[in-house]
C-alpha positions in Angstrom: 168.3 -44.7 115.4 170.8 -41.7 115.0 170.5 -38.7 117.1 170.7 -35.8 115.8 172.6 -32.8 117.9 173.1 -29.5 117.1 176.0 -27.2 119.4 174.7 -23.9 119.1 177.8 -21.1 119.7 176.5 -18.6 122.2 179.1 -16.1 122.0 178.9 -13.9 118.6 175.5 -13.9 119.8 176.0 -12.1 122.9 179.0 -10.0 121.8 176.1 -9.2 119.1 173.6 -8.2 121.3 176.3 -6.0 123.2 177.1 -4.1 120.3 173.6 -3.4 119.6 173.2 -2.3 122.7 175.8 0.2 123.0 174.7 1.3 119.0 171.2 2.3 121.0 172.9 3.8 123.7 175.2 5.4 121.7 172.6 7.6 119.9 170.2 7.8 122.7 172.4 8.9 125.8 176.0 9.3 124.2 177.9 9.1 127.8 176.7 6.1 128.8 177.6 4.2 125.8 181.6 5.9 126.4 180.9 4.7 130.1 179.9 1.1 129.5 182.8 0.9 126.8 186.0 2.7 127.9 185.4 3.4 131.6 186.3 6.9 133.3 190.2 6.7 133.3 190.4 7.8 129.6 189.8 11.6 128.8 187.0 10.3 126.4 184.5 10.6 128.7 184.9 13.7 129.8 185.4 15.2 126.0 182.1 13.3 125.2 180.2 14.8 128.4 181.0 18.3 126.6 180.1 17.4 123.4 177.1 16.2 124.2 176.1 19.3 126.5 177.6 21.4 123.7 175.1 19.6 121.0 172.2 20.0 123.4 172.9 24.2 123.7 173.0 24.1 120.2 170.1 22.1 119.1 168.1 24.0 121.7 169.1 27.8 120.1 169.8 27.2 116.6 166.9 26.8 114.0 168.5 23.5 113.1 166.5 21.2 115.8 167.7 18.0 116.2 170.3 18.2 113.3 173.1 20.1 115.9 172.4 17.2 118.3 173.5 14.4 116.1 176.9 16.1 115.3 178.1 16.6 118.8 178.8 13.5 121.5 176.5 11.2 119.3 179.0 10.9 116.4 182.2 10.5 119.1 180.2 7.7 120.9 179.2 5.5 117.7 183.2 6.1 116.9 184.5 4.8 120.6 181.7 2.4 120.1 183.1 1.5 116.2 186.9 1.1 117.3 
C-alpha cells in the first residue's frame, strides 16, 4: 500500500501572515507598522511620527472626526507597508 505525503510550503504563509500584520498595524498605530518595516535609520519614521500627530490634532478640532485621521500617517504607513 501507497503512502500518500503531502509537503506543505510554510513560507508564503508566514510572509502572509506578516503582511497582514503590518496591514493591522498599519491602520491601527501607523509608527509601529514604519518601525517593524523600515527601522529608524530612514527619515520615514520620523515624517510618519508627524503625520500621524498632525492627523490626530486635526481629527480632534475639525468637524470631520475620524475622516482627517485616515489621511495623515495611516495612508504613508499602508504605502511603506505596499512597497
Amino acid at each position: 500500500m501507497a503512502h500518500l505525503h503531502l509537503r506543505i510550503n510554510l513560507k508564503p504563509l508566514r510572509k502572509g501572515l506578516r503582511r497582514t500584520i503590518l496591514y493591522v498595524t498599519a491602520v491601527l498605530v501607523p509608527p509601529l507598522a514604519v518601525y517593524l518595516r523600515r527601522g529608524t535609520r530612514h527619515n520615514e519614521f520620523a515624517v510618519n511620527i508627524v503625520l500621524t500627530l498632525l492627523g490626530w490634532y486635526v481629527s480632534a478640532l475639525a468637524p470631520l472626526g475620524w475622516y482627517a485621521y485616515l489621511t495623515g500617517g495611516v495612508l504613508h504607513a499602508l504605502h511603506l507597508v505596499t512597497k
